[in-house]
C-alpha positions in Angstrom: -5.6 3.2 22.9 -9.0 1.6 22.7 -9.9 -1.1 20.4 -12.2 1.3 18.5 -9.4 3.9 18.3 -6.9 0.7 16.7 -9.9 -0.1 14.2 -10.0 3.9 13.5 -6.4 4.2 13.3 -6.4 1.1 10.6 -8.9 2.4 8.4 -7.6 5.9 8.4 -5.4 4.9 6.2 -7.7 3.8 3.7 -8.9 7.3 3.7 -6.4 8.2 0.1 -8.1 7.0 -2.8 -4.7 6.1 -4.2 -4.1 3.5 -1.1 -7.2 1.5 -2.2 -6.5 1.4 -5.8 -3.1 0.2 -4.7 -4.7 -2.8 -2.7 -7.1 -3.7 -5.7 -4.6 -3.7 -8.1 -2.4 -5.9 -5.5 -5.5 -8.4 -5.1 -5.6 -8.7 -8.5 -1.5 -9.8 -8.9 1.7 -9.3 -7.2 2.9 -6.3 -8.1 6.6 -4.4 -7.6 7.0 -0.7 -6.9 8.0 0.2 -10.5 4.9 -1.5 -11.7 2.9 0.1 -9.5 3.8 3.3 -10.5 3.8 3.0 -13.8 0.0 1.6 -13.9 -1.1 4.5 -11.4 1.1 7.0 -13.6 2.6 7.9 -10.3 6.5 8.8 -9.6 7.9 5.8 -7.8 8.8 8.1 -4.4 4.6 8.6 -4.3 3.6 4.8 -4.6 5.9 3.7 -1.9 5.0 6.6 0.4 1.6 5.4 0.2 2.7 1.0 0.0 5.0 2.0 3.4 1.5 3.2 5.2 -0.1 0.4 4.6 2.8 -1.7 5.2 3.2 -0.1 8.6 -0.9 -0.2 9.3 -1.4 -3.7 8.3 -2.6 -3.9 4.6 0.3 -5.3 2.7 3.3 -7.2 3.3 7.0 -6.6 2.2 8.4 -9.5 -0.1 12.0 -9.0 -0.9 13.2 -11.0 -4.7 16.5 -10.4 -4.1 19.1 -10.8 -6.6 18.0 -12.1 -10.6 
């Protein structure tokens, strides 16, 4: 894969709407799944479809809580 192809590849999944709201809202504060999809008005199985995509490209990073 060229370099341009990686770069393509990256930003092709910025290509959902939904993914770039998800980063602005996560820009703005640290947000869980839950959160997420209630301020979207998304079902929770939609939100971390589209946070595991830009996990897996790059964009965001998982942060386990763990137990309260």
């Amino acid at each position: 894969m060229s370099r341009h192809e990686g770069l393509y590849q990256h930003l092709h999944t910025l290509a959902e709407p939904i993914r770039v709201r998800i980063l602005l809202l996560l820009s703005k504060a640290e947000l869980g799944v839950g959160e997420l999809a209630r301020v979207t008005q998304l079902p929770q199985s939609t939100v971390s479809r589209h946070l595991k995509a830009l996990r897996l490209d790059g964009w965001v990073s998982r942060r386990s809580e763990g137990t309260s």
